[in-house]
VOPAGU-2260 file (C-alpha; in pm, 1 decimal, decimal comma):
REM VOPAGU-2260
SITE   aa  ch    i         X         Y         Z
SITE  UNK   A    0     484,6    -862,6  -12838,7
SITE  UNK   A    1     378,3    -599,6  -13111,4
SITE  UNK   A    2      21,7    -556,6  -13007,8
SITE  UNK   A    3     138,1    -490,4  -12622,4
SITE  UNK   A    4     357,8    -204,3  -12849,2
SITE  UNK   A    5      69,3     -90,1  -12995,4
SITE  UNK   A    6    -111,8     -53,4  -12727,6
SITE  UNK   A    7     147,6     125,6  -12535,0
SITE  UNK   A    8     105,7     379,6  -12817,8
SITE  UNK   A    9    -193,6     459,5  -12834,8
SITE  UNK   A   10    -244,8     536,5  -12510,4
SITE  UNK   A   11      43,0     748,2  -12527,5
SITE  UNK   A   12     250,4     538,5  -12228,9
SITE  UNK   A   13     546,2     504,0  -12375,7
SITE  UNK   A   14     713,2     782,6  -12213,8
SITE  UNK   A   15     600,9     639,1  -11841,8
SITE  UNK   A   16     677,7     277,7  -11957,7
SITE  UNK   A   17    1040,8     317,7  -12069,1
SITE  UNK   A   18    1097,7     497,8  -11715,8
SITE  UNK   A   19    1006,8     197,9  -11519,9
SITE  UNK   A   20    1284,7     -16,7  -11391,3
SITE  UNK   A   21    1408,4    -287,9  -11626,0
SITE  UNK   A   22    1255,7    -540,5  -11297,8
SITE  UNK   A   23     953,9    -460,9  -11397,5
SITE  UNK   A   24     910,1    -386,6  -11777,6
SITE  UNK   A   25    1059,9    -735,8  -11794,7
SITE  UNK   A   26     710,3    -861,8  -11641,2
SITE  UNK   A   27     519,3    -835,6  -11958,9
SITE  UNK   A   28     818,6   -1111,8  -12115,2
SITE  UNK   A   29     822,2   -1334,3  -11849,4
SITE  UNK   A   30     457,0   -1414,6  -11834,2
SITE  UNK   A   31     428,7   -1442,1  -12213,7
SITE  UNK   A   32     733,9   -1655,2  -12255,2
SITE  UNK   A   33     549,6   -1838,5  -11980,6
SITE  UNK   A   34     189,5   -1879,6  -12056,6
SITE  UNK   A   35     196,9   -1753,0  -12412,5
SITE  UNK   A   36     -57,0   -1477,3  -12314,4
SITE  UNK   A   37      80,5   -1116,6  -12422,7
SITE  UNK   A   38     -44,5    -842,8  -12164,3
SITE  UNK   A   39    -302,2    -645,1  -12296,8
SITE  UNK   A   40    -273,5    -254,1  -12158,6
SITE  UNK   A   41    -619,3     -59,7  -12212,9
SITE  UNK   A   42    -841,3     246,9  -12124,5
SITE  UNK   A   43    -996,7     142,5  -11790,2
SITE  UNK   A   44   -1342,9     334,5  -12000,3
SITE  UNK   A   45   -1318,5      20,5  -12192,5
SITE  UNK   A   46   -1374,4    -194,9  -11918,9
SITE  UNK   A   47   -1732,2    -298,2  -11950,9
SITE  UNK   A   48   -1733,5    -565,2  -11692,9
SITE  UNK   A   49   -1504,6    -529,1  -11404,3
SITE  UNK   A   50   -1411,7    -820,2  -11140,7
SITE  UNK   A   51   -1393,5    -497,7  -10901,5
SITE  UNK   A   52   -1484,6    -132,4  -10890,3
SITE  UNK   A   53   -1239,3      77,9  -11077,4
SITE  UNK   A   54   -1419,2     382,1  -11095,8
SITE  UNK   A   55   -1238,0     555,4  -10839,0
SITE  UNK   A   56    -911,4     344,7  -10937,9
SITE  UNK   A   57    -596,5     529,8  -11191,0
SITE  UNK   A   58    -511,7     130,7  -11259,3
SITE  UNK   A   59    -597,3    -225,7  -11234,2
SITE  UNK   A   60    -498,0    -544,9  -11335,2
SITE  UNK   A   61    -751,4    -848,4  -11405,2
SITE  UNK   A   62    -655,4   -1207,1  -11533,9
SITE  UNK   A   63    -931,1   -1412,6  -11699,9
SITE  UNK   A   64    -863,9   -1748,0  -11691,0
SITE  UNK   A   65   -1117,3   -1872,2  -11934,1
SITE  UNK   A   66   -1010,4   -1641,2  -12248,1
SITE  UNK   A   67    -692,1   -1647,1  -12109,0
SITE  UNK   A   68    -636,2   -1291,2  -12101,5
SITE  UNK   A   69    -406,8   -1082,0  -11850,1
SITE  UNK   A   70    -540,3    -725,5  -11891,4
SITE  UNK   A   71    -361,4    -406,7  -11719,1
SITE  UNK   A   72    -671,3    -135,4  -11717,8
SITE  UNK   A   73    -539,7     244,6  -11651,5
SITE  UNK   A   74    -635,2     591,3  -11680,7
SITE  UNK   A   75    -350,3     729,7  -11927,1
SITE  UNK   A   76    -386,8    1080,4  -11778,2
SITE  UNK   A   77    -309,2    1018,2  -11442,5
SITE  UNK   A   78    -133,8     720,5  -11464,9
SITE  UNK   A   79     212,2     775,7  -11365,1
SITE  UNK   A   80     535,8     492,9  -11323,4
SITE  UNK   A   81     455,4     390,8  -10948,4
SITE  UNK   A   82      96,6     328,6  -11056,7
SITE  UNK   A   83     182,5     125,8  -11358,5
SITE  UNK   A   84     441,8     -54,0  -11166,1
SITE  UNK   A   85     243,0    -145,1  -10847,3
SITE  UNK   A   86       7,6    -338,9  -11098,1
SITE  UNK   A   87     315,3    -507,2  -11283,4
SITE  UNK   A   88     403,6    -646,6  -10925,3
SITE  UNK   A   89      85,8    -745,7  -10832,2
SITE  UNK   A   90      94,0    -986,6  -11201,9
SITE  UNK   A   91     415,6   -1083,6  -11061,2
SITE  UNK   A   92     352,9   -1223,4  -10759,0
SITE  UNK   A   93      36,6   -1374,0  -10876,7
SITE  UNK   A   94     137,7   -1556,5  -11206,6
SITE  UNK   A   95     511,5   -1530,7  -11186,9
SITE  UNK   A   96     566,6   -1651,2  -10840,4
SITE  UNK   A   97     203,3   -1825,6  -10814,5
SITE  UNK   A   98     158,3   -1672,1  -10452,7
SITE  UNK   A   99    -137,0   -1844,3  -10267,7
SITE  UNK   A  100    -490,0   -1618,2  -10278,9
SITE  UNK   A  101    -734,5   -1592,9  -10087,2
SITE  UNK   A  102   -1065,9   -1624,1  -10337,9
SITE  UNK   A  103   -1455,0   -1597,3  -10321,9
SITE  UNK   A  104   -1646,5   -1881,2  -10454,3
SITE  UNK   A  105   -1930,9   -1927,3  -10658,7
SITE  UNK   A  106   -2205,3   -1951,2  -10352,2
SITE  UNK   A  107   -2041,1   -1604,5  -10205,6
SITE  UNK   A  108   -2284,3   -1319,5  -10213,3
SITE  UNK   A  109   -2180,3   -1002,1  -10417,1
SITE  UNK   A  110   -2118,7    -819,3  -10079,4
SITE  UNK   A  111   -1925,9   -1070,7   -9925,7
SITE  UNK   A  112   -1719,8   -1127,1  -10257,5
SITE  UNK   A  113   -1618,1    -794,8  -10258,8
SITE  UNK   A  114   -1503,5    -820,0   -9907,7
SITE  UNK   A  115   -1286,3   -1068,4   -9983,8
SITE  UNK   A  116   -1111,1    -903,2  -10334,2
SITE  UNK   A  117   -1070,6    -651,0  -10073,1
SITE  UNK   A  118    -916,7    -851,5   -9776,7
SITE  UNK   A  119    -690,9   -1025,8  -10069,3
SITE  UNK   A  120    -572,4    -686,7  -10218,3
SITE  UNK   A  121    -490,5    -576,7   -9855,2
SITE  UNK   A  122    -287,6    -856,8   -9770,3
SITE  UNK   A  123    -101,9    -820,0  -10086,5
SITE  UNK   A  124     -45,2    -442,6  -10035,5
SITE  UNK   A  125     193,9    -575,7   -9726,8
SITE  UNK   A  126     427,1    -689,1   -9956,4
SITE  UNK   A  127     387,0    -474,1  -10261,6
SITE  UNK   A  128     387,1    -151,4  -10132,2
SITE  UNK   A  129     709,0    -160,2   -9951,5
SITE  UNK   A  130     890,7    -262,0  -10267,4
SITE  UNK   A  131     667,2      24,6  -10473,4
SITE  UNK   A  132     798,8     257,5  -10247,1
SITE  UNK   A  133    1151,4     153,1  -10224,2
SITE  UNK   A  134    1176,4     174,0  -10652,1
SITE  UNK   A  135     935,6     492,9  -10690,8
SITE  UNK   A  136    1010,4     812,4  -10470,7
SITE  UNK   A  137     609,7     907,7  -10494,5
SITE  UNK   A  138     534,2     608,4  -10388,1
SITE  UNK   A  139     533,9     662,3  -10014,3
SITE  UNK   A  140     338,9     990,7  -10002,4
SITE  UNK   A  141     112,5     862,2  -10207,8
SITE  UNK   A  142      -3,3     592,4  -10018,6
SITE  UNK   A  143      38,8     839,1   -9739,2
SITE  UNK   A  144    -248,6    1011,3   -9847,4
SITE  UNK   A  145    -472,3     766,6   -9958,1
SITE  UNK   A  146    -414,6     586,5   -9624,1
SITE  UNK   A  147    -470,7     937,8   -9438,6
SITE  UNK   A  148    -815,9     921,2   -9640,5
SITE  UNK   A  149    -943,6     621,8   -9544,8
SITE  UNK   A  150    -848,5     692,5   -9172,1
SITE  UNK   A  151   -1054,4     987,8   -9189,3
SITE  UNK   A  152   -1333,7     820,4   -9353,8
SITE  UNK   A  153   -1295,5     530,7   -9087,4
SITE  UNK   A  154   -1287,5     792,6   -8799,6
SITE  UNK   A  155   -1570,7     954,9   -8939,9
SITE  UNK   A  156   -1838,3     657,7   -8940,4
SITE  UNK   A  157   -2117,7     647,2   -8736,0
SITE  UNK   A  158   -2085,6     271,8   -8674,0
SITE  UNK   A  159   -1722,5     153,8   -8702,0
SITE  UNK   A  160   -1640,3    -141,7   -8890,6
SITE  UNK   A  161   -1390,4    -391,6   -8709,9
SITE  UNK   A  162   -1275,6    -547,1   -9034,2
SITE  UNK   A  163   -1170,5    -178,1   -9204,1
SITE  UNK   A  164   -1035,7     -62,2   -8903,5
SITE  UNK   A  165    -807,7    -356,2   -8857,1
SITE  UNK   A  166    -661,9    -380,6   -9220,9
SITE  UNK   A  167    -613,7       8,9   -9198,6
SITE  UNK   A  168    -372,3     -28,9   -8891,5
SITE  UNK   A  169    -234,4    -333,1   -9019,7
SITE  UNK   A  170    -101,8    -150,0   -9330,1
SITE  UNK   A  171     -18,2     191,3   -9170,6
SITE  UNK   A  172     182,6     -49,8   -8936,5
SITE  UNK   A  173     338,1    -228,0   -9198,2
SITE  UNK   A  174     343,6     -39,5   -9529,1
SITE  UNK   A  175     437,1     318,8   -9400,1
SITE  UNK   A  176     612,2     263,7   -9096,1
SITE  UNK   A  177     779,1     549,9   -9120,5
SITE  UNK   A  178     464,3     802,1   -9097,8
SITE  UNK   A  179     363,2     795,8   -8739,9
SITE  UNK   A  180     165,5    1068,8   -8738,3
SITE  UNK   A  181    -100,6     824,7   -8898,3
SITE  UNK   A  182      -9,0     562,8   -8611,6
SITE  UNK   A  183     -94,2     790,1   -8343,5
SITE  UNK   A  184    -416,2     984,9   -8522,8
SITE  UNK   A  185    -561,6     638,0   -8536,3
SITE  UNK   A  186    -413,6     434,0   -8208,6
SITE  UNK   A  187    -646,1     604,6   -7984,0
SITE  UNK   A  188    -966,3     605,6   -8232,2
SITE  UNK   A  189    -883,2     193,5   -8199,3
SITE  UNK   A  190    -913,6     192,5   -7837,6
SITE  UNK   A  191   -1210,4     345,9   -7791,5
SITE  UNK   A  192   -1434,7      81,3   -7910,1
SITE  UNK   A  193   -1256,6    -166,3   -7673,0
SITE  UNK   A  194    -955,9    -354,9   -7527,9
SITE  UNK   A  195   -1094,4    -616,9   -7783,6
SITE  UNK   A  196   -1062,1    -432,6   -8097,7
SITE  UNK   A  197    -703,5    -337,2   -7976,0
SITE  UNK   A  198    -587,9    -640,0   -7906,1
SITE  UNK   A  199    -705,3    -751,8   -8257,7
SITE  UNK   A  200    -546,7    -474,8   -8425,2
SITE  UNK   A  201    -266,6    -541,5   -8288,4
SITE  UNK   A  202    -231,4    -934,5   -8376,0
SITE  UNK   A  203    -309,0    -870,2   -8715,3
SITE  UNK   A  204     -42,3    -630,5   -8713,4
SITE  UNK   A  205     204,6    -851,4   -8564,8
SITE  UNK   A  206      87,1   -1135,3   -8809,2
SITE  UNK   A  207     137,3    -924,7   -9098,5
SITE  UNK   A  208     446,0    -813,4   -8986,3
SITE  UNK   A  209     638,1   -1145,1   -8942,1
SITE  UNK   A  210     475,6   -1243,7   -9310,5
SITE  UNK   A  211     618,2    -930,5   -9450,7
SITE  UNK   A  212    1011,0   -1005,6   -9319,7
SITE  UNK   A  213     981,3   -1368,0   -9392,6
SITE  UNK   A  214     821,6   -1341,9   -9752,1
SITE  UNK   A  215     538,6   -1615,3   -9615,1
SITE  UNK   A  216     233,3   -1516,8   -9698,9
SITE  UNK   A  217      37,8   -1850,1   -9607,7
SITE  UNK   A  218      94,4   -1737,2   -9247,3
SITE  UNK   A  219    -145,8   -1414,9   -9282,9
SITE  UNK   A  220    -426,9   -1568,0   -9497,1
SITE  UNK   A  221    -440,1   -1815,1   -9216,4
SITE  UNK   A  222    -488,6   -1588,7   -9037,1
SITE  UNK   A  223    -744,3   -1386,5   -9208,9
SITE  UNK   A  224    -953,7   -1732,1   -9308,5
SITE  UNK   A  225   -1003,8   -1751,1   -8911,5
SITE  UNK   A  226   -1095,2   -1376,0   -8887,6
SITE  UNK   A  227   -1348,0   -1477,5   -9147,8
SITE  UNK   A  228   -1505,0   -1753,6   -8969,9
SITE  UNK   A  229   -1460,7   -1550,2   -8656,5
SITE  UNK   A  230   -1601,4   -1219,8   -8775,5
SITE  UNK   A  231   -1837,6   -1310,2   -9063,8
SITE  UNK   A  232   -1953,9   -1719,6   -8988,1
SITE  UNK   A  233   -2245,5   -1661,6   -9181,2
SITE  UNK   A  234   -1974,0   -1704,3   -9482,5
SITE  UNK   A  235   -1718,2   -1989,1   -9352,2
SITE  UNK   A  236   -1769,9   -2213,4   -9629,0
SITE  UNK   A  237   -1813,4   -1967,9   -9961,2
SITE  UNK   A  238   -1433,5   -1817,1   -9914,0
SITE  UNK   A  239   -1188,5   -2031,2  -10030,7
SITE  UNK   A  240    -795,9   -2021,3  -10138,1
SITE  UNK   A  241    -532,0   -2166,4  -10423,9
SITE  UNK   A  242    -301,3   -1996,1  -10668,3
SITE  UNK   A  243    -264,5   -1883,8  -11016,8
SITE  UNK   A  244    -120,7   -2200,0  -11193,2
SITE  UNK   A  245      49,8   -2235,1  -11523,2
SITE  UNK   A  246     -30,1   -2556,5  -11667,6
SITE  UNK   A  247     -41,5   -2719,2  -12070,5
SITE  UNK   A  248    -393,0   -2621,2  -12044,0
SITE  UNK   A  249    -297,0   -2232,3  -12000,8
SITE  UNK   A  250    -294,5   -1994,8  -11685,3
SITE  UNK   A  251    -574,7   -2155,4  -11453,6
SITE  UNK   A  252    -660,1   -2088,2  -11088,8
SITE  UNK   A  253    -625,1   -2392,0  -10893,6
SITE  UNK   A  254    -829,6   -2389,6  -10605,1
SITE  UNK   A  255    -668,7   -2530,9  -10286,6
SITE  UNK   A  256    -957,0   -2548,8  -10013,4
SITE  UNK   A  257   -1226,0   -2373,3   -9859,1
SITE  UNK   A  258   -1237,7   -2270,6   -9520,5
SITE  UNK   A  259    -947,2   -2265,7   -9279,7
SITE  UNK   A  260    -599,8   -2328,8   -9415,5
SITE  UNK   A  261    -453,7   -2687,8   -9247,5
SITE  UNK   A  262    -159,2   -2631,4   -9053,9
């Protein structure tokens, strides 16, 4: 994979690339011997056309399908191993282990598309970032802190947004169980708006919890494809689900339905 090694140069990673576990600088292997598709690592600056908003991101992955292309964008300055390797485990689960994903269609609006890259990224964060932080020891307080952040900027809204409030305790819960004082700074900002909001809080959180210690993901994006039609009906039928697949044609996403999941 020489250009991958090129790459790797240039941006002057080589020194935060050769400290990542051997699990995970085996990643870039495994999907090439797979799909025949060498990772391409790049300047996030160079990203002209994002599937999300990076701007505020230090990494991001992106696989494209039609040029068959799996493309790790990063900021080289502030990139450090736990960053790099929470991206390598995210192209992991999602081409290595062809995890189910939950996926906007082509009649989604841009809002609503966003929304669900976002409710997809959260549900893989319950099992990603307890295995970032078990190989990286910056891992944890940095999540801390950018979990701290977005309680704050929750806490802090005028009009409170069930769906961001309910991810946010749902990975507190799950992801950083050990840093209560997040748990109990947010707990009673939940009940306030209602017995309701609690008690969904708390489901999800229960949900996401039994996914996490039985590796099943399925279960939660059940789960969040009937908070979808629940919360947001308007959109029922443009949010749909399948998995990364690797075929003779190449790495494709196979979709697998629309709507709720069958049981």
């Amino acid at each position: 994979m020489q250009r991958f090694e090129q790459q790797l140069d240039a941006l002057n990673m080589r020194e935060v690339w050769e400290r990542l576990p051997i699990s995970l600088r085996s990643i870039p292997k495994l999907i090439h011997d797979s799909t025949g598709i060498e990772l391409e690592v790049m300047h996030k600056a160079d990203c002209l056309d994002p599937l999300v908003n990076i701007d505020m991101a230090t990494a991001a992955f992106e696989i494209d399908g039609h040029q068959q292309r799996v493309m790790l964008w990063c900021d080289p300055l502030t990139a450090t191993e736990s960053v790099i390797g929470h991206e390598l485990l995210h192209l992991r689960r999602d081409i290595c282990e062809g995890q189910i994903k939950l996926m906007p269609t082509r009649f989604c609006d841009p809002a609503m598309s966003n929304m669900a890259y976002q409710l997809e990224n959260e549900m893989e964060h319950i099992f990603i970032i307890p295995e970032e932080i078990s190989l990286f020891s910056d891992a944890e307080d940095r999540w801390a802190k950018d979990y701290a952040d977005v309680i704050n900027r929750i806490m802090n809204r005028e009009k409170p947004d069930k769906t961001e409030m309910v991810l946010a305790w749902m990975q507190i819960r799950n992801s950083l169980p050990n840093h209560t004082d997040l748990a109990k700074k947010f707990g009673p900002h939940i009940y306030a708006q209602g017995e309701m909001w609690a008690q969904e809080s708390q489901s999800f959180n229960d949900v996401a919890k039994e996914a996490k210690d039985q590796n099943n993901k399925r279960r939660l994006l059940s789960w969040m494809m009937e908070a979808i039609h629940t919360w947001h009906p308007d959109h029922r039928d443009t949010v749909g689900y399948g998995s990364w697949q690797i075929t003779g044609a190449g790495l494709n996403f196979e979709p697998m339905g629309v709507g709720l999941l069958p049981d």
